[in-house]
C-alpha positions as CSV (number, residue, x, y, z in Angstrom):
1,X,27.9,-40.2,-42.5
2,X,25.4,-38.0,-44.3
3,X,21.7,-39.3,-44.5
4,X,18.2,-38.4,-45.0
5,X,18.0,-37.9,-40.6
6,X,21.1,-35.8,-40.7
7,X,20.0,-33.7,-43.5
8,X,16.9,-33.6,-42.0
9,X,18.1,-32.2,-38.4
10,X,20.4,-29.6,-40.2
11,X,17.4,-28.4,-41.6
12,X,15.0,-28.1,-38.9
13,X,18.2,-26.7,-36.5
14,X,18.8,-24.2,-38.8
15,X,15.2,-23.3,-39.8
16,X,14.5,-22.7,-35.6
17,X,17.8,-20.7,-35.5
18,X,16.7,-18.6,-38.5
19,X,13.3,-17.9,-36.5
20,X,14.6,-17.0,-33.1
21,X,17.8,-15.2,-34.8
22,X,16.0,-12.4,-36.5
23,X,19.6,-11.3,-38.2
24,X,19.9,-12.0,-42.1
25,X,23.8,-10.9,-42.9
26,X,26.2,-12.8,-44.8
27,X,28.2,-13.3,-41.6
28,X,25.6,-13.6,-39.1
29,X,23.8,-16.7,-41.2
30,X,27.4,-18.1,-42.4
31,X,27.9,-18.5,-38.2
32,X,24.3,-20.1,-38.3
33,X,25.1,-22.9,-40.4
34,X,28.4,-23.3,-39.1
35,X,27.0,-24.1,-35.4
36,X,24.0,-26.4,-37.3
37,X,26.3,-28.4,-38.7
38,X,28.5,-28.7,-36.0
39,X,25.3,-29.9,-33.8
40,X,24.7,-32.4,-36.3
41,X,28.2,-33.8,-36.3
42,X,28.2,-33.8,-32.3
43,X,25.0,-35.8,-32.6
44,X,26.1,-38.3,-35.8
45,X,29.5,-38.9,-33.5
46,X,27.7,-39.4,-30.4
47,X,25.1,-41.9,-31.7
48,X,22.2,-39.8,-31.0
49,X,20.5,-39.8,-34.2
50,X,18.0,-41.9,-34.2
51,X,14.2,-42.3,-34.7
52,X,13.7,-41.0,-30.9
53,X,16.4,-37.9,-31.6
54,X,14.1,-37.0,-34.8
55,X,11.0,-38.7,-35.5
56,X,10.4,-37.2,-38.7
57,X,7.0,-39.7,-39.0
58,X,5.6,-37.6,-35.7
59,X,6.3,-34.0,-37.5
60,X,2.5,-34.2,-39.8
61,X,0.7,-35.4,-36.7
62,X,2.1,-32.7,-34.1
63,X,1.4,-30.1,-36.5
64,X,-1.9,-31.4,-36.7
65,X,-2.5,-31.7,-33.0
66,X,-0.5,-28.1,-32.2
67,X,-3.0,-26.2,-34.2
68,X,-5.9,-28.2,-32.8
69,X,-4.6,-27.2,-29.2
70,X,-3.8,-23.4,-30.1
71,X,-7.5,-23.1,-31.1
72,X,-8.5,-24.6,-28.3
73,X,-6.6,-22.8,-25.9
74,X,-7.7,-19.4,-27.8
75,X,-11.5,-20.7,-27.3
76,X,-10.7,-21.4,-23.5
77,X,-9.2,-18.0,-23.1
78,X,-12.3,-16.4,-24.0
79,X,-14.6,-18.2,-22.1
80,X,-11.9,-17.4,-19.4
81,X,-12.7,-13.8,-19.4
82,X,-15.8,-14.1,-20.0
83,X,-16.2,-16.4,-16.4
84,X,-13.9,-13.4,-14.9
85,X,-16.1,-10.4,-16.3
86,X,-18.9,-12.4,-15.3
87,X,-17.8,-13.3,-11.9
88,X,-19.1,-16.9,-12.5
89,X,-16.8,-19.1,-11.0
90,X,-18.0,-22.0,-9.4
91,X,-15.0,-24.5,-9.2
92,X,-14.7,-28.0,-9.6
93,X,-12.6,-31.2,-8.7
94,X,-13.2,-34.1,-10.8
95,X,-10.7,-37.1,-12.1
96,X,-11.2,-38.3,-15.5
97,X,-9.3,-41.8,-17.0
98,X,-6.5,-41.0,-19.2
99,X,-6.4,-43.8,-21.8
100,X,-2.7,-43.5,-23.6
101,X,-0.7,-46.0,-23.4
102,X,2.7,-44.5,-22.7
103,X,4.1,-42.3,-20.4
104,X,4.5,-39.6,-22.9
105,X,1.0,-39.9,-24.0
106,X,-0.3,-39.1,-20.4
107,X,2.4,-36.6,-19.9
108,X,0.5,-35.0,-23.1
109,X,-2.7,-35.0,-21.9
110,X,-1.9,-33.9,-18.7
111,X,-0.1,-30.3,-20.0
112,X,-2.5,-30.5,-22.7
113,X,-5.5,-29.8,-19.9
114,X,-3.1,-27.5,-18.0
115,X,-2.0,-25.5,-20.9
116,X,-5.7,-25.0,-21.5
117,X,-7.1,-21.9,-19.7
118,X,-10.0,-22.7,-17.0
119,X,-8.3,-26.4,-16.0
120,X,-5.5,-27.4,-14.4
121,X,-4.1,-31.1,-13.9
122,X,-3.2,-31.4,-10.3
123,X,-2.6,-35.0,-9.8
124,X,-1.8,-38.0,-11.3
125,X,-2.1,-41.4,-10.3
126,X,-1.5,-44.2,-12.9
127,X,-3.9,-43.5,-15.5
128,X,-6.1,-41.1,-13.5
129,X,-5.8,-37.6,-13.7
130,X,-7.6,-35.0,-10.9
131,X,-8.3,-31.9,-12.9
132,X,-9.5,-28.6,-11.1
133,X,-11.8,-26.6,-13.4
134,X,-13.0,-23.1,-13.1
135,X,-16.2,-23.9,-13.7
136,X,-18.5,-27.3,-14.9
137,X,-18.8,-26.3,-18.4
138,X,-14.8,-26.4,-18.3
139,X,-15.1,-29.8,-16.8
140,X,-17.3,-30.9,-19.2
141,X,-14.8,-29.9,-22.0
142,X,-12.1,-32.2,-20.2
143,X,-14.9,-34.5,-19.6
144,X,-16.0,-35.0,-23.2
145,X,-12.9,-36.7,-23.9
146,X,-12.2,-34.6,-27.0
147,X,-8.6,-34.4,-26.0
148,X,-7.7,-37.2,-24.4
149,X,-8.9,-38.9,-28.0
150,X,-6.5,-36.6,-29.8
151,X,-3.9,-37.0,-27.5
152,X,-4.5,-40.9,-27.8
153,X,-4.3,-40.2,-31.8
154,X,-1.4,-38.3,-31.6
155,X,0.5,-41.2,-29.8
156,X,-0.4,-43.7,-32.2
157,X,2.0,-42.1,-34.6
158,X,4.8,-43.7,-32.8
């Protein structure tokens, strides 16, 4: 049965296979929406497709949040170098509360601070989270809560 979710998936499978392809002939994009369209009909016959499989109400909000966490890592990675040229390191192990609600949330946060350079998530324990920083202006970032409140805004999409 063809709906807006199927529709939907076709285009966003196809869209990520046109981006990781890199090949534009006539054959070569004929096979591309051949295997889309069969992914969709494995997942319409399977039962898959539901508002878990593709939640197209998520899509604005993780763009949003994506961009916000590629400038931040960018900003990180400079102060990253700058600690290394520097030779400024003085390391730190601090826990900070994690306040989403749901495991995914925390899950989130927690690669969110690990993904950024100059912290790293090494424990969790319910909703605390043990972050190692490089150095306490790093810890302060986590600290702030900047990202744990966009993380935390990011969930409530769901």
């Amino acid at each position: 049965m063809i709906n807006a979710k199927s529709v939907t998936l076709f285009i966003v499978l196809f869209g990520f296979w046109l981006l990781m392809s890199g090949y534009y002939t006539p054959l070569i994009l004929s096979l591309g929406v051949i295997s889309c369209i069969l992914c969709v009909y494995l997942t319409i016959k399977g039962k898959f497709l539901d508002n878990e499989t593709l939640p197209i109400y998520f899509f604005p909000r993780l763009i949003q949040y994506t961009l916000w966490l590629i400038k931040e890592i960018l900003k990180s990675n400079i102060q990253t170098a700058k600690v290394i040229i520097m030779k400024s390191e003085e390391p730190e192990l601090f826990s900070v509360k994690a306040s989403q609600k749901t495991n995914e949330g925390k899950v989130t946060y927690a690669n969110s601070i690990t993904l950024t350079p100059g912290t790293v998530t090494t424990q969790i324990k319910n909703d605390i989270f043990e972050v190692h920083a490089l150095t306490k202006d790093f810890g302060d970032d986590v600290r702030s809560s900047d990202m744990d409140k966009m993380v935390t805004w990011l969930e409530k999409s769901k």
